[in-house]
N, C-alpha and C positions, 0 to 999 in steps of 0.2 A: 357682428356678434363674435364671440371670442369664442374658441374651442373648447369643446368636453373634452373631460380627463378622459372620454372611450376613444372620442375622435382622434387625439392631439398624436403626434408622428411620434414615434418615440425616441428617446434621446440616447447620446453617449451615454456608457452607465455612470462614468464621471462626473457629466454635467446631470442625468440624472438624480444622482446622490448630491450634487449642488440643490438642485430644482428644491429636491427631498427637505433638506434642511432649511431653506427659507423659506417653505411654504410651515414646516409643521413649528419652526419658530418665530413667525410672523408677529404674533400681537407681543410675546419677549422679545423684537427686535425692534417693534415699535415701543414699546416704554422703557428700552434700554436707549432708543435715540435722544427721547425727553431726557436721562439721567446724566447724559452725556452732551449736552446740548452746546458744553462751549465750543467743544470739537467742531461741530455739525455746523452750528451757527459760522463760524470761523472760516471753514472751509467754504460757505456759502457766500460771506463775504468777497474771499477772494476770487470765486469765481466767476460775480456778479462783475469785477473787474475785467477779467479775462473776457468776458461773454458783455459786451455790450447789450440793452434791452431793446426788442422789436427786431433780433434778429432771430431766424428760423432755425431751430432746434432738433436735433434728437438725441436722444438720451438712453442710452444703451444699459441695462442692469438699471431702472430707473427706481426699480423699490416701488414705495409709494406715491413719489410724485412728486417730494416734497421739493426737490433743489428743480428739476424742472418748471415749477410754479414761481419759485421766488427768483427766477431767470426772466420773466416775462414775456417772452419769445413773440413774434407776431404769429407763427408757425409754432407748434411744437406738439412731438411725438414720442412718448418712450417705451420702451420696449424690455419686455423682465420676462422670466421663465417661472415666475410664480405668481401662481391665479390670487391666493389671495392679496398679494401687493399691488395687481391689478385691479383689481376688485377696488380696493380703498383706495388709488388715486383715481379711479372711475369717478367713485361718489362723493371723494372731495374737490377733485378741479376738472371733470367732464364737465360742468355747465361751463368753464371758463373759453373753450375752445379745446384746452388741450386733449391729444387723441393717446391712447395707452393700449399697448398690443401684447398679447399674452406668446412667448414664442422664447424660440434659440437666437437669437440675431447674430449670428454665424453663420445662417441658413439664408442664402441669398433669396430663397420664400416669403422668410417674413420678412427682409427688408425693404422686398419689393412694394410691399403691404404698407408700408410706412409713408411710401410716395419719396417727395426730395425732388430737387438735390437739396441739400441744407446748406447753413451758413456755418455751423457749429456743430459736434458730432463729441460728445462726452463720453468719457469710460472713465469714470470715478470709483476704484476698489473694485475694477473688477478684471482685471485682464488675471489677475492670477487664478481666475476660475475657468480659463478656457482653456478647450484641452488642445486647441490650435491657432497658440496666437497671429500666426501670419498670413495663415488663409481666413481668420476672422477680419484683418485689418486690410485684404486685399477686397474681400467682400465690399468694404465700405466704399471703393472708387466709383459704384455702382452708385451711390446716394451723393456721390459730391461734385462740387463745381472746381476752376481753376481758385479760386477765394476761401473755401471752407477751410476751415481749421479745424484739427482734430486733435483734443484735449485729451491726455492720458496723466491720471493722478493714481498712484499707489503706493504702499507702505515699502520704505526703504527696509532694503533686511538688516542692516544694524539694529532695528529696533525687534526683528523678529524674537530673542531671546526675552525680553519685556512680554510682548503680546503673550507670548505662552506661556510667560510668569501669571498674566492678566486672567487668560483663560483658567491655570489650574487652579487662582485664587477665586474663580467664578465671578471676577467683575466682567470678562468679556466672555460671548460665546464661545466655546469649541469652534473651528472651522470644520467644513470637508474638507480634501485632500487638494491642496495650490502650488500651484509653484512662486516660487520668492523671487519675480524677475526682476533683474536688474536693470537701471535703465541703459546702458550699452547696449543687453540681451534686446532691448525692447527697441532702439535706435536700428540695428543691426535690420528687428524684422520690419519696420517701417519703412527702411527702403530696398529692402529685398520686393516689397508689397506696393513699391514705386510711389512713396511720403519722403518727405523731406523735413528734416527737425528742422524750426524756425527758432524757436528758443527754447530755454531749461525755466525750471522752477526749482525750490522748495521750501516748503511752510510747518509749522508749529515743530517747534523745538519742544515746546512745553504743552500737549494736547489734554490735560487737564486744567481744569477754573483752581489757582490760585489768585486770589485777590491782589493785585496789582502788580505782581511777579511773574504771572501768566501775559499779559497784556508786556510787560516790559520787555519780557525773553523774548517773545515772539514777533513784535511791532519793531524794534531796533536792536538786541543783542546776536536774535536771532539770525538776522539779514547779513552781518559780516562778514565776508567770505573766511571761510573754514569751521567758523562756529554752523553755518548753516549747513555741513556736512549731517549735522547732528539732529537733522528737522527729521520728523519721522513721516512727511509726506515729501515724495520727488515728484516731480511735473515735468510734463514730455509737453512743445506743441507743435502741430505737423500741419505741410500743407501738400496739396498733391505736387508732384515730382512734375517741373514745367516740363513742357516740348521742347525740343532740341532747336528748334529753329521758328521763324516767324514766317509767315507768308506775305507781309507786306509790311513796307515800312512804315509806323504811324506820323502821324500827322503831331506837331511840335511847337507848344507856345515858347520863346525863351525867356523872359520876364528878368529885367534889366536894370535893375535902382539904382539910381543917380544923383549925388549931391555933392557937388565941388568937383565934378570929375571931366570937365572940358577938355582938360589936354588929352586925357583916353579917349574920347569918343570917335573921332575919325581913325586911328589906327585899329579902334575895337569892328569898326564897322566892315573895314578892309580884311578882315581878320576872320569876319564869321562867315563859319560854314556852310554849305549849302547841301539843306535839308530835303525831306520830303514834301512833296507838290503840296499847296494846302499848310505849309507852317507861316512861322509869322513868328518877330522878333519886337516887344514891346518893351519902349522906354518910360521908366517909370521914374520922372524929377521930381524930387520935392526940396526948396527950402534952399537952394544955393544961394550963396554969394557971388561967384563966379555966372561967368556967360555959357553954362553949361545947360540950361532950354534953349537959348539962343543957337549953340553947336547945333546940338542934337535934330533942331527943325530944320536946320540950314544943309547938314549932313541928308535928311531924308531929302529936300528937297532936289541935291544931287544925285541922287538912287531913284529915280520916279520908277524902276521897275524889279526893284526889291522889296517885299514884305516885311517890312521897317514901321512902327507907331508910334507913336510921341503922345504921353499922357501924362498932369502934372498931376501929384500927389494929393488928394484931397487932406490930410491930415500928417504926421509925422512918425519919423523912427521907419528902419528899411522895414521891419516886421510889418508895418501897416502899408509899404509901399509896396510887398510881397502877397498881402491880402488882395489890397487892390488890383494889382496886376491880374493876378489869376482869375479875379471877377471877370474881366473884361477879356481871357484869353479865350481859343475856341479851338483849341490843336487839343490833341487826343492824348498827349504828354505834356506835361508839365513840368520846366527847369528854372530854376533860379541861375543867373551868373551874376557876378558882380563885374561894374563897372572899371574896376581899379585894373584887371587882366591881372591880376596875381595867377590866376587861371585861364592857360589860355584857350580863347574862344572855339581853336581849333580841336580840341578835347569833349567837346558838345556830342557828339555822333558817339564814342564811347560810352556815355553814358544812355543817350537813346537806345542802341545797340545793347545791353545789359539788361533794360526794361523790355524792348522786346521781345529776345531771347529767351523771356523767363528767367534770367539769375538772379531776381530781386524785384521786392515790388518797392521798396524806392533805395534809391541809388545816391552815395554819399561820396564827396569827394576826400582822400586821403592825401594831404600836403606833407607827411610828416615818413616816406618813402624812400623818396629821390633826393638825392642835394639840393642845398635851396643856392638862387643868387644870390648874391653878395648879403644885402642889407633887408633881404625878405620878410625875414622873422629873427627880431634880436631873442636872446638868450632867453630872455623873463618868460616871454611870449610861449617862444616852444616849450619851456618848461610847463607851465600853466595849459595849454593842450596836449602835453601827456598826463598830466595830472587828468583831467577831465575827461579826454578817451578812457582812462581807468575807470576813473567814477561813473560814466555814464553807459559803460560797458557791462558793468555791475549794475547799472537802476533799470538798463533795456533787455536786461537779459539778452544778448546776443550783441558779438564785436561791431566796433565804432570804434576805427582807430584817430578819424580827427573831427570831431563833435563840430571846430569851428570854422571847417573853411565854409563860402559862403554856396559854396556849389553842392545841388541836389536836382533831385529829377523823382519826379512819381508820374503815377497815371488820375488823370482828371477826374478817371468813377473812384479813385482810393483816397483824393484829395478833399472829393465830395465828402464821404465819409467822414473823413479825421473831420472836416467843417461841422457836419449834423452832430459828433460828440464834442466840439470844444467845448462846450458847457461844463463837462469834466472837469476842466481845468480853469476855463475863464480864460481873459483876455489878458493873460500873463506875461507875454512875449515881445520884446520890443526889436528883436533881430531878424524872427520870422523864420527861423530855420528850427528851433527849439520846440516850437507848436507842430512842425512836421512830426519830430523823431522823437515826442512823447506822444503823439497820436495816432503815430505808425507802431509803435511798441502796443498804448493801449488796445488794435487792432491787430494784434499780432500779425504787423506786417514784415517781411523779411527785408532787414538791410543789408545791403552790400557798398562794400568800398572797392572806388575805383581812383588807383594810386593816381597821382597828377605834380608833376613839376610845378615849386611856386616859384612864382616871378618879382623880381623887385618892383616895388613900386619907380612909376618912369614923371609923375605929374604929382603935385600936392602933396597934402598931407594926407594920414590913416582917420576916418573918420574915428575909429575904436583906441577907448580912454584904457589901456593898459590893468587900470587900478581901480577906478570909476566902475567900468564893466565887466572885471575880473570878481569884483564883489557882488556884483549885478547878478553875475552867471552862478557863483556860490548861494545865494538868494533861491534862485530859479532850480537850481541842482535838488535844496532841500527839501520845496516847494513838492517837485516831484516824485520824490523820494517819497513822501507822507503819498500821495495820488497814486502810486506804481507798485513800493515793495512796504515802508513799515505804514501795513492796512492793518 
């Protein structure tokens, strides 16, 4: 049962005079949501990206309920300091499951009320109502796991002079008295409050319905770096600040795709590292010409006390030899290496080493650092992966300096994940590393690059068509681009 206005604690007189104003302008702030609905709708849209459905929700300044409802949450709780906003998401989505708390959620009291830990932790337009923003966001470690992400969305103050043009023409409310943080100001207190920014945002350039010029500006004009200076929503997304160290080393599938690479196989085998108790190193052939299954069974049989497996491709393309590997892997990490040793095998532990220290929850390799050998990567090549580190730097919200080497590393409950949403995208992927880092981005997972010397190729040719698959990946770029930013 929620608290009487005798009972209820009393508040800052700030937040007070916040409380004040949304409750006595509640039903003009409900039929001002209707008149403004492309905003609202818009911003729901994009959030629904950010916030995957069936995951566990709270929703802080929730209003009436409305974007918590259209979140779908398998969990979800939100939390307002205005009874009547509670009130009406009580009795429109209380039969739905979701729970609505009447409170300051600043007050480690009522967070505790809320339960948690969540998956998802929203402040949509409200942090400029608090009269403490960093012991509000310190509050929340209380409600979170190592996984949650914590969504902060509010009005850039470029647009502040507009808004108070809006208000004195009486299209938008009056506010109480906010502060216009900036997102630095807002980064600053995040990890002062031990959060860690994962990525940026920012959306509607144009946050009124003009008929096709709203949709244009905002889906593609608006997404251009420096045009999007000019959106009048910034986005913050945070995750809790890792541990400095790990307690035990995890357990390591390396997953190995193989096609035409027999001369590498026994120098790559001689080559790999030796992991934690419990990993396992799996070959994955598909489709050779060459006597590269033949190596590969011949090599483990020489290692009988190596964790070495040999499995042939059901199907084609490394993306589907990278799916399948990981089905059949059973280490607590998860890594791609390629076969060719452009990366060498000894650099494996780096990258486990990053995942479990906390610097990342998946981990990319950067070829584009160190001097390469001789004939590693001709000209076109590198050019064509800094182009792309750009672009796809810009679509992940957060740096990717070499999008293509073929080395990466996640953890197996994050891989599960990106697997339950590929639906999102479909079965789009024929390299297998592109499905990772549009479905770590959709899950606002944090990447990190971990530099690596590339290696001339020593055997064969490059399976990768230069021009074939450079249009392949412009293809796939665009693909995601409609999927990630013009929504």
């Amino acid at each position: 049962m929620s608290e009487t206005r005798e009972t209820r604690p009393p508040l800052d007189p700030i937040l007070e005079e916040v409380r004040r104003f949304y409750e006595e302008h509640h039903d003009g702030i409900e039929r001002s949501r209707h008149s403004h609905r492309y905003y609202y709708d818009y911003l729901t849209r994009i959030l629904r990206v950010r916030v995957p459905e069936g995951q566990r929700v709270l929703d802080l300044g929730c209003g009436a309920g409305h974007l918590l409802a259209a979140l779908r949450p398998s969990e979800g709780v939100g939390i307002d300091v205005s009874a009547p906003a509670i009130r009406d998401a009580r009795e429109r989505y209380g039969a739905s499951g979701l729970r609505f708390l009447e409170g300051d959620f600043s007050d480690p009291a009522v967070l505790a009320r809320a339960g948690g830990p969540f998956d998802a932790i929203l402040l949509i337009n409200v942090v400029t109502h608090l009269t403490d923003v960093q012991a509000a966001l310190q509050a929340l470690q209380a409600v979170s796991h190592p996984r949650t992400r914590v969504l902060i969305y509010s009005y850039s103050r470029l647009w502040q002079p507009f808004l108070r043009l809006a208000e004195w023409l009486g299209m938008k409310y009056r506010q109480p008295p906010e502060a216009w943080l900036p997102p630095e100001e807002i980064k600053g207190m995040l990890a002062l409050a031990d959060f860690e920014v994962v990525r940026n945002d920012a959306q509607l350039v144009c946050p009124v319905r003009v008929p096709l010029f709203a949709d244009l500006v905002n889906r593609y004009l608006g997404r251009i770096p420096l045009v999007d200076e000019l959106s009048l929503m910034f986005g913050i997304i945070a995750r809790p600040a890792p541990a400095r160290a790990s307690a035990a080393r995890p357990t390591v599938s390396v997953v190995i795709p193989c096609r035409n690479e027999a001369g590498h196989i026994r120098p790559l085998v001689e080559s790999l590292p030796a992991l934690a108790e419990g990993s396992e190193f799996l070959f994955v052939e598909g489709n050779s010409t060459d006597d590269t299954a033949a190596v590969i069974q011949q090599v483990i049989a020489e290692n009988p006390g190596r964790p070495l497996r040999f499995f042939r491709q059901p199907g084609k393309g490394k993306g589907d030899a990278v799916r399948f590997g990981f089905a059949q892997a059973k280490g607590e990490v998860l890594l791609i290496l390629d076969s060719d040793m452009g990366v060498a095998p000894g650099d494996v532990p780096k990258f486990v080493d990053a995942l479990a220290r906390g610097k990342g929850e998946m981990v990319n390799g950067s070829r584009l650092v160190y001097p390469m050998e001789g004939k590693a990567m001709r000209f076109l090549n590198l050019l064509a992966n800094k182009l792309f580190a750009f672009q796809f730097s810009w679509l992940l919200g957060q740096q990717v300096r070499d999008t293509l080497c073929g080395t990466k590393a996640l953890w197996r409950a994050d891989y599960e994940r990106i697997a339950a949403n590929r639906a999102y995208f479909g079965d789009f992927d024929p390299f297998g590393d592109f499905d990772l880092l549009f479905g770590a981005a959709r899950l606002n997972l944090r990447i990190v690059d971990i530099a690596v010397r590339y290696r001339e190729r020593r055997y064969g040719e490059t399976n990768i068509s230069r021009f074939r698959h450079g249009w392949l990946l412009l293809q796939m770029s665009n693909f995601a681009a409609r999927k990630l930013k013009c929504l």
